[in-house]
C-alpha positions in Angstrom: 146.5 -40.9 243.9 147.4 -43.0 247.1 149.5 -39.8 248.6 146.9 -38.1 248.2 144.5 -40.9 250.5 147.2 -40.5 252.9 146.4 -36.8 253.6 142.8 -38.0 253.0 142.8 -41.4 255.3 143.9 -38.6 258.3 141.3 -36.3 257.7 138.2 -38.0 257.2 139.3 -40.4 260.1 139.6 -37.3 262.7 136.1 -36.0 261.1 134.4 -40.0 261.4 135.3 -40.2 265.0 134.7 -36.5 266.1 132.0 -35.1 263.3 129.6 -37.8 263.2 128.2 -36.6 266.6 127.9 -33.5 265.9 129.7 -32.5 268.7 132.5 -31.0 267.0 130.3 -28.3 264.7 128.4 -25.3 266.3 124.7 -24.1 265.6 125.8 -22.9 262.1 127.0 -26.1 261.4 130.6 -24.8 261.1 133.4 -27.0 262.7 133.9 -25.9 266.5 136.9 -23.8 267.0 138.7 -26.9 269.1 138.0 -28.9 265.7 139.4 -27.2 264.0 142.6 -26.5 266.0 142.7 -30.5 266.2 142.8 -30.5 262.3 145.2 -28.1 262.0 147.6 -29.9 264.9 147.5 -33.1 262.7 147.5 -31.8 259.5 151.0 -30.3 260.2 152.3 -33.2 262.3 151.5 -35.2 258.9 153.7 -32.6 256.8 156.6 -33.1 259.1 156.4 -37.0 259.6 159.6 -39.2 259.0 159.0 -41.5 256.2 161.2 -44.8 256.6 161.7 -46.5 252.9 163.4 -49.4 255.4 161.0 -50.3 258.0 163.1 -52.4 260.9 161.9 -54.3 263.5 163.5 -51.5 265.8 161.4 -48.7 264.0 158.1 -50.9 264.9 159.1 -51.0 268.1 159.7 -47.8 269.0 157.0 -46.5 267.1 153.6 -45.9 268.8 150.4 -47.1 268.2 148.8 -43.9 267.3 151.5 -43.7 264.5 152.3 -47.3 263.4 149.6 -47.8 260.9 150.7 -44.2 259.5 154.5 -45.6 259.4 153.7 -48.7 257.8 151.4 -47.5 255.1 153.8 -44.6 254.2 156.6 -47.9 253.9 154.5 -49.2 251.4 153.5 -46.4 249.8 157.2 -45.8 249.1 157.9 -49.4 247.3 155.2 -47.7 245.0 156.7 -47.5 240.9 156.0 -43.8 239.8 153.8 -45.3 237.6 151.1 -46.2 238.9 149.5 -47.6 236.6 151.6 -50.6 238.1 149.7 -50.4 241.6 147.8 -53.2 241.2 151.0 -55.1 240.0 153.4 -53.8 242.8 150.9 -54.4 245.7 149.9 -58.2 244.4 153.9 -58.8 244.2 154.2 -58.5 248.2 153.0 -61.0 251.1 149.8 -60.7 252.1 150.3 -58.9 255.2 151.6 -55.9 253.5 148.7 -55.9 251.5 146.3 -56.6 253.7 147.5 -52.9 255.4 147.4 -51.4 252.3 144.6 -52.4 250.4 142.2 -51.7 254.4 143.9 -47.8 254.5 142.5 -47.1 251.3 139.3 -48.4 251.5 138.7 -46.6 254.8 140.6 -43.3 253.1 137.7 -43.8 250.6 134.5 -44.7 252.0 135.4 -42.4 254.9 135.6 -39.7 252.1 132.9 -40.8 249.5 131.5 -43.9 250.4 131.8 -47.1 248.8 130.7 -45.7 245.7 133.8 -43.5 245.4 135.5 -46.7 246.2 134.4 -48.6 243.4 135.1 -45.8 240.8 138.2 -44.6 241.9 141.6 -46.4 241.0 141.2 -48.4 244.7 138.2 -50.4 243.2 140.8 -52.5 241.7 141.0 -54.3 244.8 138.0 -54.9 245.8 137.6 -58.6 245.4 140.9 -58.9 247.6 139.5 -56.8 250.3 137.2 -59.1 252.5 140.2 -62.0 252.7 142.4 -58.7 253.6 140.1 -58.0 256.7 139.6 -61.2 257.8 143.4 -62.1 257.8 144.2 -59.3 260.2 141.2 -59.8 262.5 138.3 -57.2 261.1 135.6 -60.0 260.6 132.5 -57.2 260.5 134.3 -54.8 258.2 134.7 -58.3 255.7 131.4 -59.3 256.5 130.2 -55.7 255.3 132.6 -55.8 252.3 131.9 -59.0 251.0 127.7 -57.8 251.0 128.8 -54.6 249.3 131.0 -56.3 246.8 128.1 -58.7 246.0 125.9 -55.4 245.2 128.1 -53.8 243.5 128.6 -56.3 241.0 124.5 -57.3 241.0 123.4 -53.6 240.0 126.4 -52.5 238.8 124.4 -51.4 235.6 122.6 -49.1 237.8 125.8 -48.2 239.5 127.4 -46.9 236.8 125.0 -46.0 234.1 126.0 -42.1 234.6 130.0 -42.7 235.0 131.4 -41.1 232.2 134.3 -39.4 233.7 132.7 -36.6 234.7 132.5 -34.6 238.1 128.5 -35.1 237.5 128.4 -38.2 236.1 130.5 -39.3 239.6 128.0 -37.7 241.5 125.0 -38.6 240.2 125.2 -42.1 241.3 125.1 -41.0 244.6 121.2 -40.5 244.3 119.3 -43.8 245.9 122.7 -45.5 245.0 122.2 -49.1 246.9 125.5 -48.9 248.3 124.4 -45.9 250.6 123.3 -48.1 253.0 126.7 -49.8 253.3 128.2 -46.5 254.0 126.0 -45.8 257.2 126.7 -48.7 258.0 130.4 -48.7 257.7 130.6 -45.5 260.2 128.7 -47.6 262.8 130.8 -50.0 262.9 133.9 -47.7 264.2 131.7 -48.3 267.6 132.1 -52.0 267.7 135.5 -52.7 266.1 138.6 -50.8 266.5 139.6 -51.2 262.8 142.7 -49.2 263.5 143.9 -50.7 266.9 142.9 -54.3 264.9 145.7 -53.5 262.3 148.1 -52.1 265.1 147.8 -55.3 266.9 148.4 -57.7 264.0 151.8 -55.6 262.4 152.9 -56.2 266.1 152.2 -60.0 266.1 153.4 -60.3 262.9 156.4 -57.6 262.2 158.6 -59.6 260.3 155.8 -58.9 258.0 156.8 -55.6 257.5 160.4 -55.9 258.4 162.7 -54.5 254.7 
């Protein structure tokens, strides 16, 4: 599940900051050829990354901002059991820092991908009470503020949520119609334009690195 987020997080970030404009897709609403290309470049960059299961403070160092979210998250992913059934157990068990970087790449690998709803019902919904104290730790006050209102709905009409979950492809997607966590989404994608949720991360591993430091 969470390797697969990472391949996910990269993806539907490039299209969030490139897509939404529409910019990047031609009349037939196909991505533009440099889109694609783009895609392609990072796609493969992200198959031949070096993964470090012993981050040092040299490694963080050295290690640019574009990447150091990317290096860090892959750290943690690393300390992961096989099982994961033991996510939830594993992540709670480090200092908050590490999971503050954790528990933020997936939520943006999901709602970047499906929206909060596909938050909620996937495997990362298990952290979603943590999640606004995770952004307000490293410095994303808006994303928290946005969190903590679609936490509050999500638990207020989770009936309606979730009344046609049953495990289904179908049943996931029918929530999706006049869900009242759509509006959370939209407004999730704006807020790229107001605060640099990725430079905010990038700056708080590298005032706080012996945070991440095995």
């Amino acid at each position: 599940m969470t390797r697969t987020l990472i391949a996910m997080g990269i993806i539907s970030t490039i299209l969030n900051f490139f897509g939404c404009s529409g910019q990047s897709k031609n009349d037939a609403g196909k991505l533009a050829p440099e889109m694609e290309e783009i895609i392609a470049s990072s796609v493969d960059e992200f198959k031949n990354r070096p993964i470090h299961k012993k981050l040092s403070e040299q490694i963080i160092d050295t290690t640019s901002d574009e990447n150091l979210l990317q290096v860090v998250f892959d750290n943690l992913s690393e300390k992961q059991p096989n099982d994961y059934e033991k996510e939830y157990e594993t992540v709670m068990s480090w200092n908050k820092s590490r999971q503050a970087i954790y528990m933020i790449w997936i939520l943006e690998a999901e709602v970047n991908n499906g929206g909060y709803n596909q938050f909620y019902f996937n495997s990362s919904g298990q952290f979603y009470k943590h999640l606004p104290e995770a952004l307000k730790l490293v410095g994303a006050t808006k994303f928290a503020y946005l969190t903590e209102r679609a936490n509050k709905t999500f638990e207020s009409k989770n009936e309606i949520i979730t009344k046609n979950q049953d495990g289904t492809i179908e049943g996931f997607s029918k929530p999706y119609d006049d869900n009242p966590l759509n509006d959370f989404d939209t407004e999730f994608y704006g807020l790229y334009q107001t605060e640099n949720l990725q430079q905010i991360q990038v700056e708080y591993i590298r005032k706080n690195k012996t945070e991440f430091i095995d």
